[in-house]
C-alpha positions in Angstrom: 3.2 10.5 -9.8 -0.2 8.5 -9.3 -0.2 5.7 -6.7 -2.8 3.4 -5.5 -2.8 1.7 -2.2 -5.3 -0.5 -1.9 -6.1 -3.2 0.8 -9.0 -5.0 2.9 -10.7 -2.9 5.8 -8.3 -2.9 8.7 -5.5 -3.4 7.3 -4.0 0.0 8.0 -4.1 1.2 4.1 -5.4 4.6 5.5 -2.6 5.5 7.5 -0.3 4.2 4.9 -1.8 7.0 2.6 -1.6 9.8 5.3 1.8 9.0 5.8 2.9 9.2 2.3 0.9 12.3 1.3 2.4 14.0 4.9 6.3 12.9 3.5 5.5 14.4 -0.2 3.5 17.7 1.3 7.2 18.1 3.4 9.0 18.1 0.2 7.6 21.1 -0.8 5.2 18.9 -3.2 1.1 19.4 -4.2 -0.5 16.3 -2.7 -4.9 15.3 -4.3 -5.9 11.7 -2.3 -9.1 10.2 -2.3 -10.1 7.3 -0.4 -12.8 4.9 -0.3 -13.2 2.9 2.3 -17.3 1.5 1.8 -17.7 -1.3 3.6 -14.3 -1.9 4.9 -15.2 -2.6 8.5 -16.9 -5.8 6.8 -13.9 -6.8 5.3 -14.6 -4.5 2.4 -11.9 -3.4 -0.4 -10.1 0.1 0.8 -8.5 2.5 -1.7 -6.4 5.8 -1.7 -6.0 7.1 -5.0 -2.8 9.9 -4.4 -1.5 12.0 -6.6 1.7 13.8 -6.1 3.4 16.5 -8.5 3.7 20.4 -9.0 0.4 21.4 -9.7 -2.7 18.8 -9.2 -6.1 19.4 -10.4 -7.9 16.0 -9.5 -7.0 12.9 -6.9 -8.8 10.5 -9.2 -6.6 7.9 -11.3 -8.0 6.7 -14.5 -7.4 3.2 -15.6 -3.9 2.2 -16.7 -2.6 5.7 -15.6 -1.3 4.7 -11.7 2.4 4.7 -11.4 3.0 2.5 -8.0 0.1 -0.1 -6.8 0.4 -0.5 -3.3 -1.8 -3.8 -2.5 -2.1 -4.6 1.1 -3.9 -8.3 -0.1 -2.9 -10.1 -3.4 -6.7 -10.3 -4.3 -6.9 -6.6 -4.3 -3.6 -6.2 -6.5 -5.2 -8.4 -8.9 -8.5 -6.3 -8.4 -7.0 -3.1 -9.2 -4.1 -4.6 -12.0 -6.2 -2.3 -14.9 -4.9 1.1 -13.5 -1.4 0.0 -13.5 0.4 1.8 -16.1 2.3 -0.2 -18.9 5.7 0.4 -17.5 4.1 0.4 -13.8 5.5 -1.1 -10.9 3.4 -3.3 -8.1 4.5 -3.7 -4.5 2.1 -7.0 -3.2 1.5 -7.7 0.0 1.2 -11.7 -0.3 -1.1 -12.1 2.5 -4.3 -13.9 1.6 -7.8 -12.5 3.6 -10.8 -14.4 2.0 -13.6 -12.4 1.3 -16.8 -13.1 2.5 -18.2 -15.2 -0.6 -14.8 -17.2 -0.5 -15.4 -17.8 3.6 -19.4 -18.7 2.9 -18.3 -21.4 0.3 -19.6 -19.4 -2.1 -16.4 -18.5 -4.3 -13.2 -19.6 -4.6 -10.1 -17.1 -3.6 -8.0 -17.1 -7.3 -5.0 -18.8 -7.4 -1.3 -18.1 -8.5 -2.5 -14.4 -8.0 1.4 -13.5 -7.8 2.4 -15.5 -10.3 -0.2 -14.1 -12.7 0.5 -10.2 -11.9 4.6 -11.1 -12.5 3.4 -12.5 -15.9 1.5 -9.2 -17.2 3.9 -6.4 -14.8 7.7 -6.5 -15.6 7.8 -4.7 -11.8 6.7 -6.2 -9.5 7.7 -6.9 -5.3 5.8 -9.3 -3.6 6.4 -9.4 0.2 5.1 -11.4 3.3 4.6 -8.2 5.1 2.4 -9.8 7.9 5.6 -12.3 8.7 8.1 -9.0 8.9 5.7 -7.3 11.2 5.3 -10.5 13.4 9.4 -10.5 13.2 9.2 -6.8 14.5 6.6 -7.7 16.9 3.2 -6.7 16.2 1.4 -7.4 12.7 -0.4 -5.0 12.6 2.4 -2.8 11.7 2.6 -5.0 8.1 1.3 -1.5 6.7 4.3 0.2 7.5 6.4 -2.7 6.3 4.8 -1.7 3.1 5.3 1.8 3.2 9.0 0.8 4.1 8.9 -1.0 0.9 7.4 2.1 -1.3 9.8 4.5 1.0 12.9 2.7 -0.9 11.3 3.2 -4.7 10.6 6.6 -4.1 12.8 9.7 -4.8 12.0 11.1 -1.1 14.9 11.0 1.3 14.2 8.0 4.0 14.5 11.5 7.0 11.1 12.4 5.4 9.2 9.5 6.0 10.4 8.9 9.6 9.4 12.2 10.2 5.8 11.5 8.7 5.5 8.2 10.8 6.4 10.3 14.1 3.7 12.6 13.1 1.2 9.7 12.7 1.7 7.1 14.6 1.0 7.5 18.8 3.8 7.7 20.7 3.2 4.3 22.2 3.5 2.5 19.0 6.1 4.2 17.3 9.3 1.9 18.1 7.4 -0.8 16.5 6.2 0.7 13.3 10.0 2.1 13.2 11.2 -1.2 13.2 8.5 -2.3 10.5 9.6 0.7 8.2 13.1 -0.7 8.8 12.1 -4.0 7.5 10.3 -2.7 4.5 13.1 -0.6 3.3 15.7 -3.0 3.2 14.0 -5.5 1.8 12.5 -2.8 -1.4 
């Protein structure tokens, strides 16, 4: 299986993708990620390209080969929409964060994004993940509502990725992102 999370610096797509390679490495499964994260303390685009299967020989996902895109902003689903598979499925975050051109009055943020994505992917969830994380107290946990999300389309038993998030997550925070998961999965 080849997924792509991808997101805006901050946004917590890097734990997202530890978490998930942590709950298919415990299922006795051969995880490959790479990430790039350039300028993502600058509001920058952040991507984990993860593979997951038997036997992996490379993390990188070609174009029109990802199973799952996991897009933390609806600019970046639309960003990264070529390396969707045909029969591929799209979880959207529909949070807006303007990029810096948009915020300089240089560009304007596209829109419809959703609407667009739903006309070209037969699959696709879109979420207000910030609003279930402000629900469950903190948005910064919207990551996790996403992973909640992905948690419920995957084959992985929803034991594993508590366990993952227990591993992950400090002590101090994990109520709240257990709560977020919780709010991702049911609504996947």
């Amino acid at each position: 299986m080849n997924i792509l999370l991808v997101g805006v610096g901050g946004q917590g797509t890097i734990l997202a993708s530890k978490v998930l390679t942590e709950v298919a490495m415990d299922s006795g499964l051969e995880v490959k990620m790479s990430e790039i994260h350039g300028m993502a303390q600058r509001g920058g685009s952040v991507v984990t390209q993860i593979k997951i299967g038997k036997e992996i020989f490379s993390p990188l996902i070609e174009k029109g080969e990802a199973d799952i895109i996991v897009a933390f902003e609806q600019l970046e689903a639309l960003r990264w929409l070529e390396y969707l598979k045909p029969q591929g499925a799209m979880v959207i975050n529909t949070q807006i964060i303007e990029p810096v051109p948009v915020i300089m009055g240089k560009a304007q943020y596209p829109q419809e994004i959703v609407e667009k994505i739903k006309d070209k992917v037969e699959r696709v969830i879109a979420i207000d993940a910030l609003k279930c994380a402000v629900e469950c107290g903190n948005p910064k946990v919207s990551n996790v509502v996403m992973i909640g999300v992905l948690a419920k389309k995957m084959d992985f038993p929803q034991e594993v990725w508590l366990k993952s998030l227990e591993k992950k997550v400090p002590a101090a925070y994990l109520e709240t992102n257990l709560k977020a998961f919780a709010k991702g999965y049911e609504q996947g």
